[in-house]
C-alpha positions in Angstrom: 182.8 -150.6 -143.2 179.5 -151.2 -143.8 178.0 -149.7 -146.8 173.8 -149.4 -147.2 172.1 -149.0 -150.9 174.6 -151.8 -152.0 172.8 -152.1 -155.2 173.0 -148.7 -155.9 175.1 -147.7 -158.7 176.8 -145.1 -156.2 177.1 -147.9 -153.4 178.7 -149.9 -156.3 181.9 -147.3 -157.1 181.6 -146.9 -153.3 182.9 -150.7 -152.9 185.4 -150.0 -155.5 186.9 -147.6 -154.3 187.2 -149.1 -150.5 188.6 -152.6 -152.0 191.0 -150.5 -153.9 192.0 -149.3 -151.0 192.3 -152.9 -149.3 189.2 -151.7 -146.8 186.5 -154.4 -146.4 183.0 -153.9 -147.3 180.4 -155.3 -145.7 176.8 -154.5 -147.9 173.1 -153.9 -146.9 170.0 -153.4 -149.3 166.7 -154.2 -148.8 166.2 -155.9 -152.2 168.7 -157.2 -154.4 167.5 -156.8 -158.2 168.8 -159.0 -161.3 170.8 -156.4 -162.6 172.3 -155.2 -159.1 175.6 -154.4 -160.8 179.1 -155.9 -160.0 179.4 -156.5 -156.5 177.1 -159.4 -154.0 175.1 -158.2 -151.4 176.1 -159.4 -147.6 173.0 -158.7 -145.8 169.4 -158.6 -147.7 167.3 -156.6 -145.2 165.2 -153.5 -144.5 166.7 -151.1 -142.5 163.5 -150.0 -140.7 162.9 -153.4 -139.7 166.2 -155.2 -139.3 167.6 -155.5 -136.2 170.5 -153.6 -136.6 173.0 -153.8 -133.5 174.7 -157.3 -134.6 175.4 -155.6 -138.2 176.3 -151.9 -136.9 178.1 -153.4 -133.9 180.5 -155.4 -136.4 181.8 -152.2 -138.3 184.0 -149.0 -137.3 182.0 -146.6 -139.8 178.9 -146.7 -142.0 178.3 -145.0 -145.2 174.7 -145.0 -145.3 173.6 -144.3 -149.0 170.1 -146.1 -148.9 167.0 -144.5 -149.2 164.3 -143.3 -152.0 165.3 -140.4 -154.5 163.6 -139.1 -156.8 161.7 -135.7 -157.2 158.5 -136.7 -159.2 158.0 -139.6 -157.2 158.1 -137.9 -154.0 154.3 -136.2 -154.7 151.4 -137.1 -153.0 151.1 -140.7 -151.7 154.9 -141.4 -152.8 156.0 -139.0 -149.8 155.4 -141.9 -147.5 158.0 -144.0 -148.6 160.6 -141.4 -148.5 159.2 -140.3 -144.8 159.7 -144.4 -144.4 163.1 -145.1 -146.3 165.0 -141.7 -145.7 164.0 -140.5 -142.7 162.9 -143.7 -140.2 165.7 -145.8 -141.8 168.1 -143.1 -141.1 166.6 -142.8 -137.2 166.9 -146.7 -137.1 170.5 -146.4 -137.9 171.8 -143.6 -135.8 169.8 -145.4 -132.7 172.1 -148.4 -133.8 175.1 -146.4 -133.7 174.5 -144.8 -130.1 174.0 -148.2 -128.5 177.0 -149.8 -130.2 179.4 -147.2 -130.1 180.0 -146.7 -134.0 182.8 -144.2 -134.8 181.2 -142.8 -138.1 178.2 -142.6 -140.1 178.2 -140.6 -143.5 175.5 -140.0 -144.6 174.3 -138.8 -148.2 172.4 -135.8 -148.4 171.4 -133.9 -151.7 171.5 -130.5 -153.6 167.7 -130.8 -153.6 167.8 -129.3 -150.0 168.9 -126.2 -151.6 166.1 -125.9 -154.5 167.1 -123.6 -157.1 170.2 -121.1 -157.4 169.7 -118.3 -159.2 173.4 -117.2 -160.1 176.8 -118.3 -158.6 177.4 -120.9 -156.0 175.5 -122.1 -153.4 177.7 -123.1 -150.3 176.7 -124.7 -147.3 175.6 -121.9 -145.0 172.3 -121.2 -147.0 169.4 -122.1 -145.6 167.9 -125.1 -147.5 164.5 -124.0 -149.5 164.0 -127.3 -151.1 161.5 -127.5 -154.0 159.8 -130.8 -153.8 159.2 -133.4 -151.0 162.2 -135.5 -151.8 164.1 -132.1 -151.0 162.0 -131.8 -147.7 162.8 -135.3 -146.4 166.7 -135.0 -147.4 166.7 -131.3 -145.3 164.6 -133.2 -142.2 167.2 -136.1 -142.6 170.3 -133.7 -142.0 168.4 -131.9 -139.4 167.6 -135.1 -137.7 171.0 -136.5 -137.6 172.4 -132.9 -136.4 170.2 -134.0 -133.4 172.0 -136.9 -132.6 175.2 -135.2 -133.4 174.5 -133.1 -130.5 174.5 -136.5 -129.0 178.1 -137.2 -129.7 177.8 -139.2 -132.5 180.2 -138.6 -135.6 178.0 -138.2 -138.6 179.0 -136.1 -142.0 176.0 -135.4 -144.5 177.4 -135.0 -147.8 175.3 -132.9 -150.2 175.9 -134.6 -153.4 175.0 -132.6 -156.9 173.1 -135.0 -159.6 175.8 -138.2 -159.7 176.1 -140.0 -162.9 178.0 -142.9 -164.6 178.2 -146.4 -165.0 175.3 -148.3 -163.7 173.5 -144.8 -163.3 169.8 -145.6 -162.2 167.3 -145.9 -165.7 165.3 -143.3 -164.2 168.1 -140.6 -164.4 168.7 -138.0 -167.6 171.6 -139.2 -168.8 171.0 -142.6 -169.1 167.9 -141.7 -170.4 169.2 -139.7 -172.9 172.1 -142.6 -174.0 168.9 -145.1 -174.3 167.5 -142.8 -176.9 170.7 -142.4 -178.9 171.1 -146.3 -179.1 167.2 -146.9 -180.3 165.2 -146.7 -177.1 162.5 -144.4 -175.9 162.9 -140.7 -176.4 164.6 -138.7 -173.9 161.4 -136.9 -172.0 163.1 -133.4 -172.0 160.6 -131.3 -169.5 160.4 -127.8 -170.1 163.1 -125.6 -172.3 166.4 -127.5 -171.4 168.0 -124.2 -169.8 167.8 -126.4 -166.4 171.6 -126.6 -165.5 173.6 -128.8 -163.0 176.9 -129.4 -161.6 176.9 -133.0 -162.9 179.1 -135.4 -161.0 181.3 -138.1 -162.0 180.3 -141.1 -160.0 183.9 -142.2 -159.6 184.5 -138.7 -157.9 181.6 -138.8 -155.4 183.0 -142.2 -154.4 186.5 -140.8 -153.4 184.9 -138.0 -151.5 182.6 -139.9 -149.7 185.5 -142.5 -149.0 187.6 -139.6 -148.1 184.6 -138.5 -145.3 185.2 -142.0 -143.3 188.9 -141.3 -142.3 189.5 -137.9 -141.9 189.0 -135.5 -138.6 185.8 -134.0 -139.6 183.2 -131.3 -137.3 180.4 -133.8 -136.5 176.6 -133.3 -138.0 178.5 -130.1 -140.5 177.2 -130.8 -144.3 179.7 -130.8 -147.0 178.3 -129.9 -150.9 180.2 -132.7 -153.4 179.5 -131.5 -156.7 181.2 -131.8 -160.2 183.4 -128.5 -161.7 180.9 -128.0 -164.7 177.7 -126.2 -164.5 175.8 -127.6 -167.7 172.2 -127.1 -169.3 170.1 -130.1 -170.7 169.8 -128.8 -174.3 174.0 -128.7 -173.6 174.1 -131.9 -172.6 171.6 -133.4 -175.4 174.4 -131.4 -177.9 177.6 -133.5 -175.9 175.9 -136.7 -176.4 174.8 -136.5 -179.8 178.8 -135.1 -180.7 180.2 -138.7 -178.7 177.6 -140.9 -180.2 177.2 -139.9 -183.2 173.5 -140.2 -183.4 170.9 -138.3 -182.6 169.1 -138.1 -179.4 165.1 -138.1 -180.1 162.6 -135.8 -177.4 160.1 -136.2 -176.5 159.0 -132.4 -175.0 156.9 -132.2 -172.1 155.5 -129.4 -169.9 158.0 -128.5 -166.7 157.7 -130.7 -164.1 156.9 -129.5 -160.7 160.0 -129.0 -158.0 162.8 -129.1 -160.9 165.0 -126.7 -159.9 166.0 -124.5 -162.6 169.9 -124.4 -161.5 172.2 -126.5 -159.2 176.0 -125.2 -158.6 178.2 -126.1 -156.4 180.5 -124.3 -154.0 183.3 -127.2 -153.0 185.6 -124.4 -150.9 184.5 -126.5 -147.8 185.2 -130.1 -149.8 188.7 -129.0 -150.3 189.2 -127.2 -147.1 188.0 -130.3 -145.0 188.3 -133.2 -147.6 191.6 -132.2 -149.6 188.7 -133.0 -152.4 187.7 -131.9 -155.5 186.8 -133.4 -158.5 188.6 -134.3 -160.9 186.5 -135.7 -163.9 185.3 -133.6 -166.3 181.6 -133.5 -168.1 183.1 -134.9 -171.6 185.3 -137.3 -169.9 182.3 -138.4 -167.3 180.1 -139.3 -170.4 182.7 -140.8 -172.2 183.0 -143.5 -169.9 179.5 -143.6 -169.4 178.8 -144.3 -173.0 181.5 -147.3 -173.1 179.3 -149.0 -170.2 176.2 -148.3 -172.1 177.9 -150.2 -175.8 179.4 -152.8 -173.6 175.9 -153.6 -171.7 174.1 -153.5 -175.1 176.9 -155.8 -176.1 176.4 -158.1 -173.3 173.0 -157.9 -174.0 173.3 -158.9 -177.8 175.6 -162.0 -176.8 173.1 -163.2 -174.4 170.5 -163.2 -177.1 173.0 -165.2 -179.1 173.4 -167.9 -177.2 170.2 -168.2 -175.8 168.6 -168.4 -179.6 171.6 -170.8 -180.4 170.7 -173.0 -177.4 167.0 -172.8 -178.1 168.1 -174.3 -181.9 169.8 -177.1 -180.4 166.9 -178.2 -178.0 164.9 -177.9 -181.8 167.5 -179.5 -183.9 167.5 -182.6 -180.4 163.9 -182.9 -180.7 163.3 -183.4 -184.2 166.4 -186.0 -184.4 164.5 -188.0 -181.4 161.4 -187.9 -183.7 163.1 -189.2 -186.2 164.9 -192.2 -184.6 
């Protein structure tokens, strides 16, 4: 199995889950940063530029989760590198697949294809109206793999609704708002806090998306994987403070353009071709997120520790040499 976005804190329960299962990984990112998380990296290398048959040709299936999220970033001159990283990187890799037979890709999509719900759930029939560029180059990614579904090969594009948890990405609300609560910047809440979203528990989106690899599945058809609860920021900002016990400080901006004022999932087609749904709930979800977040300011208090004890050693050495 190969797995793409290694470093990716999805990509990261992703490789839990298939070792768990006694399944080997073999992992692809294009850059491998100091804090990558808990698993290595196998193969270092862009997938627009790698050449990609020895790598492809080697597994049964791929779970491709590498590309560039992000709404805000997708604006202007940032569109190119999600054009470059979601949608040529996906091309590269379907190509690959064709020539060397691959049995499965899945491939994550997003709610952003959907923009904004107004009431209910949205299921997988509507036609995406995406609010932002990142939206538009997850919709053109599903469309363009539907192409070579047509083709014959076996890919599943799972629409996954705002994942959090352990080694979330710093850029992401959540951890955001956790930073605040332990002394960091202010969480930069953007418009009233009534945005809601089917927040999903990392751990869950990597059994689904595990799930997608084995199972007899309708080729190029998009499944939504979303979390139970539908929940506001200003809610959210209320859960954290009640499990920290501190307050989260805001910083409140104007709206930001393509944030969609609701996300909610309808997961009939998750259960009906997955046997999935999740199974984490919003408190318990942030619970464990919260433990990662002490234990990594714990790590990074021990760390300070020893290197100021080390650094008073190297003192204490020199000033005995000066002295003999």
């Amino acid at each position: 199995m190969l797995v793409t976005g290694a470093s990716g804190f999805i990509a990261q329960a992703v490789v839990d889950r298939l070792q768990r299962e006694d399944r080997e990984a073999i992992t692809l990112d294009r850059s491998v940063p100091a804090d990558s998380g808990r698993h290595a990296v196998d193969h270092v290398a862009d997938l627009v530029d790698v050449d990609l048959d020895p790598i492809v040709g080697s597994v049964d299936a791929v779970i491709h989760l590498a590309g560039t999220p992000g709404v805000q970033s997708s604006w202007a001159d940032g569109f190119d590198l999600h054009v470059r990283n979601n949608l040529v990187a996906t091309q590269r890799l379907c190509e690959s697949a064709l020539r060397t037979e691959c049995q499965r890709i899945v491939i994550a999509s997003s709610s952003s294809v959907y923009g904004s719900v107004a009431r209910g759930l949205v299921d997988e029939d509507r036609a995406p109206t995406p609010l932002s560029p990142y939206g538009a180059s997850k919709a053109a990614t599903e469309h363009l793999v539907g192409a070579y579904a047509a083709r014959g090969l076996s890919v599943i594009p799972l629409r996954y609704f705002t994942v959090y948890g352990p080694w979330q990405r710093p850029d992401m609300a959540i951890h955001r708002m956790f930073r605040a609560a332990l002394g960091g910047p202010a969480f930069p809440l953007r418009g009233d806090g009534l945005q809601a979203r089917s927040f999903t528990a990392v751990d869950d989106v990597a059994a689904a998306t595990v799930t997608a690899t084995r199972r007899n599945l309708p080729t190029g058809l998009p499944i939504n994987i979303g979390g139970s609860d539908v929940t506001s920021l200003n809610e959210l900002l209320q859960r954290i403070e009640v499990l920290t016990g501190r307050p989260v400080p805001i910083e409140q901006l104007p709206a930001a353009p393509g944030d969609p004022a609701r996300t909610a999932a309808n997961l009939s087609r998750a259960a009906s071709l997955l046997g999935w749904s999740p199974s984490i709930t919003i408190d318990d979800g942030l619970a464990g997120q919260w433990e990662w977040h002490r234990a990594m300011l714990r790590r990074q208090a021990d760390t300070a520790q020893v290197a100021a004890s080390d650094s008073a050693d190297v003192v204490k050495s020199g000033a005995a040499s000066s002295v003999a």
